[in-house]
N, C-alpha and C positions, 0 to 999 in steps of 0.2 A: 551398477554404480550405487553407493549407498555415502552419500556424504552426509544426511543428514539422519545418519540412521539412529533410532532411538529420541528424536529430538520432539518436538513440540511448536507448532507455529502458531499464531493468527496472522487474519488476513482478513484486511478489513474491507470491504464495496467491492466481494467477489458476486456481482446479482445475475450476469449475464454470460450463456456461453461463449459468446465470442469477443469477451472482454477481459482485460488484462489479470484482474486478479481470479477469474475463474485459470487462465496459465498459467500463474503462480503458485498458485492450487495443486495443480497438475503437476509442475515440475518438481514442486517440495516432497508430493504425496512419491514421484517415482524415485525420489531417493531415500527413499525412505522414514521421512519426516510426517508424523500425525500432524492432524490439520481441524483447525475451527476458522470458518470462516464465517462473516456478518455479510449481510444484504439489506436490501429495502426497496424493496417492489414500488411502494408506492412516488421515490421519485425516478426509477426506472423507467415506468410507465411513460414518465412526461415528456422525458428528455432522450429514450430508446423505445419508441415502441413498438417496434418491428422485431426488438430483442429481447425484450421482457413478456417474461411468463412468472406466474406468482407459483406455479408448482416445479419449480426448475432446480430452487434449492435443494432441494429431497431426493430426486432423480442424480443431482450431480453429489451428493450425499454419497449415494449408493455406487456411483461409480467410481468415487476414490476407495471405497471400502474395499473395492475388490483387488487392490495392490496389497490387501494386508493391514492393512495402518486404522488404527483410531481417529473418525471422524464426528464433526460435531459443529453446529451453525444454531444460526440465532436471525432473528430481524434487531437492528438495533440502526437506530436515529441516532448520529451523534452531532446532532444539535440541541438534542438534551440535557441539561446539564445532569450531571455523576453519574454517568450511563458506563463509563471506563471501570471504576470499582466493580461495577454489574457483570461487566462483561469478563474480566479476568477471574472473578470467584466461578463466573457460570464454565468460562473455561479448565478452572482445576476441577472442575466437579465432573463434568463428562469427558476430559481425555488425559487432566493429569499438569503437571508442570509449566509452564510457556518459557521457553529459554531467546524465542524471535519471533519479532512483532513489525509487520507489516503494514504503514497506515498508509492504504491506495483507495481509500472511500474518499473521496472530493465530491463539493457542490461546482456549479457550474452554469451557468447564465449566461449569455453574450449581452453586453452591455456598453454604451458608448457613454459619451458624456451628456447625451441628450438624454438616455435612457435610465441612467443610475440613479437609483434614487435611498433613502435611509432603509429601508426594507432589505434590498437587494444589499447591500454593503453588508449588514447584520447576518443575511441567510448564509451569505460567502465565510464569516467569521465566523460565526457560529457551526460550522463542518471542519473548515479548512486549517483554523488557526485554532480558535480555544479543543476544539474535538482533536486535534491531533498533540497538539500538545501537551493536555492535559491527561489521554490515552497512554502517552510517552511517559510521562512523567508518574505514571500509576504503577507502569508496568515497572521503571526502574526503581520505586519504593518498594515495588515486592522483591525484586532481585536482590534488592540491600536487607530486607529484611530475612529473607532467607537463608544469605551470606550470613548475618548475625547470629543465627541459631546454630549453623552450622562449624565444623572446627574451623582455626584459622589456614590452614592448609587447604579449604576447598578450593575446588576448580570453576565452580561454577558461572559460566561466562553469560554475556548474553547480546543480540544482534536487534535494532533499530534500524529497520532503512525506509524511509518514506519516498514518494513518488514527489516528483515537480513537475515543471513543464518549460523549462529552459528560460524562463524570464531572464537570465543576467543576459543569454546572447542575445538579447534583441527586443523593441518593443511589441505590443501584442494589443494595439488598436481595436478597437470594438468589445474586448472581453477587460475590461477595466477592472473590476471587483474581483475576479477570479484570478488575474494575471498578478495584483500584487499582495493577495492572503499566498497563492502558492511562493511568492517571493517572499515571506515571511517565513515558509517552511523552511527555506533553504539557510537564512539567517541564522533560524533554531537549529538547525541542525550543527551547524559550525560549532556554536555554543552548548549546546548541550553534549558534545561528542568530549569535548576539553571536561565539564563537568564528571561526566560517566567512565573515563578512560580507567582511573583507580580504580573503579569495579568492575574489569573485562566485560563493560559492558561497551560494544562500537555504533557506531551512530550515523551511517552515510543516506543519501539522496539520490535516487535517479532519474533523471531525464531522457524520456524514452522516444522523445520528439513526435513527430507528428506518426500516427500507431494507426493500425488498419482494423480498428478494434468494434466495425457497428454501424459509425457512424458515419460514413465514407459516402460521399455519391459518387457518383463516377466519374462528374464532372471536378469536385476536388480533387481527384487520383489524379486525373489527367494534368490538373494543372502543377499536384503537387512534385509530379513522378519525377521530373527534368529539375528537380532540386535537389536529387539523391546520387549521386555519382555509383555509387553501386548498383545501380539501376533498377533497383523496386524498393516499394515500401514498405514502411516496418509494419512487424506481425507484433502481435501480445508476445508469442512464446521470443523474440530476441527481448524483453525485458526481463520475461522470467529466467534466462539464463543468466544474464547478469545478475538478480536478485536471487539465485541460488546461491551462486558463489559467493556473496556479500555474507550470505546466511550461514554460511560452513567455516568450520575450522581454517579453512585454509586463507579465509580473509581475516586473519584474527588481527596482522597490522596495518590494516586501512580501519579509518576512524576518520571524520567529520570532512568528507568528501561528497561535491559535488558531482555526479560521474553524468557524462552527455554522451549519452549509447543511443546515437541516432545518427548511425551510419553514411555519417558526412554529410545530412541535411544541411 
C-alpha cells in the first residue's frame, strides 16, 4: 500500500514509543509518506516517565528511514510563541514540501476546581489552543502562498487533522483546563475547515477515546475495559488508521469533521 506515496507529513508530540503520534509515524512512514516529527523530552519526563527516553528520537529516526522515506525531527516547545514559522522552514529544509500536518503535541495536567489555578489555565492554552492554531494557521499561509506562485491549474491539496478527546460526549471532571482548550480544538476546527475548503485544503479532528498509549495502570484497564463493547481497549495504531486515511486522497471530501473512533466507548 502506498497512499501517501511521495507526500510530506508533520507530526507533532511524537516523544514516545508507545504513544500515539510515534503510530502515526509508523503508519504514514509504511505508506509511503516522509515524515518530520517534533518531541519534548523534557515534559515527557514528568507526565510518562517510564516512557521517556531523551535518545529515542534518533533511534526511531532511523527506523522509519529504513522503509525508504525521508526523515527528520526536531525538539520544539509549542508554548513558544513563533516556533510554527520555525518549524515548517526547518521542515522544507531537511525533507521538502509539507502537504499534512498533524497537530497531536497536547499539554495535560489533571486539575479540579480546587486545583486550577492562572498558571495552569495559561500552560494548557499556551500548547493546546494558541500552539495549535497558530501551527494550523502557518501551515495554510504557506499552502496559499505556494498555490500563488504556482499556475492556476495546480493540484495542490493539503490535509489538517488535529487530535481531541471527545469533550462534546460528555463531561471530563478533574481535568478542567485541558478538557475545555481540547474543546476549543474542535470549535477551530469546524471553522477553519469552512475557511480552508477553497484551497483543497481539509480540516477534520479525531477522538481517539480512552488509548492504551503508556499511561494505563492496570487498574484503569480494568475498570475501563467493560465500557468498550468490542471487548478491549484502544491501541495508538486504531488512531493512526483513521488519521491515514483522513491524510490521503481518498479523504479529499470529508472536511470539518469531528470523528469519535473509540470503538463504542
Amino acid at each position: 500500500m502506498a497512499r501517501l506515496q511521495g507526500k510530506i507529513a508533520i507530526v507533532t508530540g511524537a516523544s514516545r514509543p508507545g504513544g500515539i503520534g510515534a503510530a502515526i509515524c509508523r503508519a504514514f512512514a509504511a505508506e509511503g509518506a516522509s515524515i518530520f516529527f517534533t518531541h519534548l523530552y523534557d515534559y515527557d519526563k514528568n507526565v510518562n516517565p517510564s516512557d521517556a527516553d531523551e535518545s529515542w528520537p534518533d533511534l526511531f529516526a532511523w527506523e522509519l528511514r529504513q522503509l525508504g522515506i525521508k526523515v527528520g525531527h526536531m525538539k520544539l516547545d509549542l508554548a513558544l510563541p513563533g516556533l510554527g514559522s520555525l518549524l515548517l522552514e526547518e521542515v522544507r529544509k531537511v525533507v521538502g514540501f509539507p502537504t499534512i500536518l498533524v497537530n497531536n503535541a497536547a499539554y495535560s495536567v489533571d486539575a479540579d476546581f480546587r486545583q486550577i489555578n492562572e498558571a495552569l489555565i495559561d500552560a494548557h492554552c499556551a500548547v493546546n489552543i494558541r500552539g495549535t492554531f497558530m501551527l494550523s494557521a502557518e501551515f495554510a499561509r504557506m499552502i496559499e502562498a505556494e498555490k500563488n506562485t504556482r499556475s492556476s491549474h495546480s493540484k495542490l491539496c493539503g490535509r489538517i487533522i488535529n487530535l481531541t478527546s471527545g469533550q462534546g460526549k460528555g463531561p471530563m471532571p478533574g481535568n478542567l483546563a485541558y478538557a475545555a482548550t481540547k474543546g476549543a480544538i474542535s470549535v477551530f476546527t469546524e471553522s477553519l475547515a469552512a475557511e480552508l475548503a477553497p484551497l483543497c485544503i481539509t480540516v477534520n479532528a479525531v477522538d481517539p477515546g480512552p488509548t492504551d498509549s503508556g499511561w494505563m495502570s492496570e487498574e484503569v484497564k480494568k475498570a475501563l475495559l467493560p465500557r468498550f463493547p468490542m471487548g478491549r481497549i484502544g491501541l495508538p495504531e486504531d488512531a493512526a488508521r483513521l488519521i491515514t486515511f483522513l491524510a490521503s486522497d481518498d479523504s479529499q471530501w470529508i472536511t470539518g469533521q469531528i470523528i469519535h473512533s473509540r470503538g463504542g466507548f
